[in-house]
C-alpha positions in Angstrom: -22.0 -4.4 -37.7 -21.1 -8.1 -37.0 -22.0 -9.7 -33.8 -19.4 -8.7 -30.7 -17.3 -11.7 -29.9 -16.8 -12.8 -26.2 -13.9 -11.6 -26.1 -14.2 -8.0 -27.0 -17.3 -8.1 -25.0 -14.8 -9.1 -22.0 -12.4 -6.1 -23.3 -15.3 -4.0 -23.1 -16.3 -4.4 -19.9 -12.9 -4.0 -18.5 -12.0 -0.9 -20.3 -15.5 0.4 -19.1 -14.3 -0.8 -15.3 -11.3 0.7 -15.8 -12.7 3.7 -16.7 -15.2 3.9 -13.7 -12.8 3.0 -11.2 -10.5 5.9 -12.1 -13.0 8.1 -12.0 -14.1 7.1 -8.3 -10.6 7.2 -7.3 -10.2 10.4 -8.4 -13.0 11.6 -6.6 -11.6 9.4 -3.7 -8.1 10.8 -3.8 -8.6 14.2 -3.7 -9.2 14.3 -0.2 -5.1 13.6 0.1 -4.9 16.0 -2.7 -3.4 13.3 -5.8 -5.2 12.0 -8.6 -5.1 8.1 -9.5 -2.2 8.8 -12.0 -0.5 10.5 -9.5 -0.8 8.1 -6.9 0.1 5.4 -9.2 3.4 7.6 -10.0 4.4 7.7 -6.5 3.3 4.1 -5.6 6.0 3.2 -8.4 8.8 5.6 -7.2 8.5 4.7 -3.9 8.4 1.3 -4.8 11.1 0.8 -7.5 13.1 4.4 -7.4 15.0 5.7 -7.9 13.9 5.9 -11.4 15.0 7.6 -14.7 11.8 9.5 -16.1 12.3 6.4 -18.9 11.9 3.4 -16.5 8.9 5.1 -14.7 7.2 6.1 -18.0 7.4 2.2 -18.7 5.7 0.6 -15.6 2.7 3.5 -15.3 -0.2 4.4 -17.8 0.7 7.9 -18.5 2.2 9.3 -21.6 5.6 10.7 -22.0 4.6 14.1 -22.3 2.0 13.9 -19.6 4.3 12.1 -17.2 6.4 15.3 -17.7 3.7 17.6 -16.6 2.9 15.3 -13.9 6.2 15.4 -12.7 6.8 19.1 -12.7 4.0 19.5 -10.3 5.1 16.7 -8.4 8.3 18.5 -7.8 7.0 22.0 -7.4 5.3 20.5 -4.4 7.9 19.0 -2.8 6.7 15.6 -3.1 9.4 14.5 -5.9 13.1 15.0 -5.8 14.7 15.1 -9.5 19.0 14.7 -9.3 21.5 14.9 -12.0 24.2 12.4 -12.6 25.7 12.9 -15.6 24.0 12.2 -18.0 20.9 10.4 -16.1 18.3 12.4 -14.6 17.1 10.0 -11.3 13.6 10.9 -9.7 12.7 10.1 -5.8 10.0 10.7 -3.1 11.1 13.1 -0.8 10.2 12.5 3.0 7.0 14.7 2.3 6.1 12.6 -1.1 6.6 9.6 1.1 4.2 10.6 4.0 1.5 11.7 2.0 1.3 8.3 -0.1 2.0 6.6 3.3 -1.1 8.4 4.4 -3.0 7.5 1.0 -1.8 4.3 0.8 -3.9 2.1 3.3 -7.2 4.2 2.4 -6.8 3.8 -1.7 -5.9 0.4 -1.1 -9.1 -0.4 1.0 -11.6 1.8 -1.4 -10.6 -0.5 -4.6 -10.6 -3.5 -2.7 -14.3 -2.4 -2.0 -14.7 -2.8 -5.7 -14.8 -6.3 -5.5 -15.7 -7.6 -1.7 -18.8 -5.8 -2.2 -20.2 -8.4 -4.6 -17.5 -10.9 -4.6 -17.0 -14.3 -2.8 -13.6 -14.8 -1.5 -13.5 -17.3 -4.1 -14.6 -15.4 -7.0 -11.9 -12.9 -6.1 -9.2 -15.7 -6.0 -10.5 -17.0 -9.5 -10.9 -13.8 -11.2 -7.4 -12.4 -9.6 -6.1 -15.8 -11.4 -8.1 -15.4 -14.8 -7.1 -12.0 -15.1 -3.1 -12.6 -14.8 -2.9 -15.3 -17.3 -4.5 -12.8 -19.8 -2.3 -10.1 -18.8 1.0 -12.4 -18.5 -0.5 -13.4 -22.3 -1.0 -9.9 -23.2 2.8 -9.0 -21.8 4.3 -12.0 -24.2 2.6 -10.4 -27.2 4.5 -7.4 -26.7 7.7 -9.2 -26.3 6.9 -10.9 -29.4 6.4 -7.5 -31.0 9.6 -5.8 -29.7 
């Protein structure tokens, strides 16, 4: 096996962060009974909704299919509302969606800032926060490119 490059050493390590930091917030999350994907469903509803199942599917990190399940559950709790018009299917938070991610909200928030004010100067936060969007903004062109 050749040597690993910098940069897929650098793609390791955040896929492996990634990875670990889901996990954690899982753990965290449950205490508001939601999983990270869940969260990060409502975060974007509440956010940019309503949204068609589509539109939603595009700005989170679950799979069509899963993002089904998810949202079935979602709604059998109350915490989605799902409406018909026409031939577009719009999804919202309803009032009891919206106060359980208000009460999530500030707590999530606060455990993955932890992530990186535990061993971070302000500084280094400011410099990675700035290192890491010009490879995502470079990442995002590539896919426009491919498109």
């Amino acid at each position: 096996m050749k040597k690993n490059t910098r940069g897929s050493l650098i793609w390791l390590r955040l896929v492996r962060f990634t990875h670990q930091s889901n996990l954690l917030s899982n753990e965290f999350l449950k205490q508001f009974d939601l999983t990270t994907a869940q969260f990060d469903v409502m975060i974007q509803i509440s956010t940019y909704g309503p949204l068609t199942q589509r539109e939603l599917a595009e700005k989170v990190t679950v799979t069509q299919g899963g993002i089904s399940r998810m949202l079935a559950r979602l709604e059998k709790e109350q915490l989605i509302h799902r409406k018909q018009e026409w031939k577009t299917k719009t999804i919202s938070l309803t009032s009891k969606g919206q106060e359980k991610l208000d009460l999530a909200f500030e707590a999530q928030l606060a455990f993955q800032s932890s992530f990186f004010e535990d061993c971070l100067t302000e500084k280094e936060q400011k410099t990675l926060l700035n290192l890491i969007s010009r490879v995502q903004k470079n990442g995002e062109q590539k896919i426009q490119k491919n498109q």
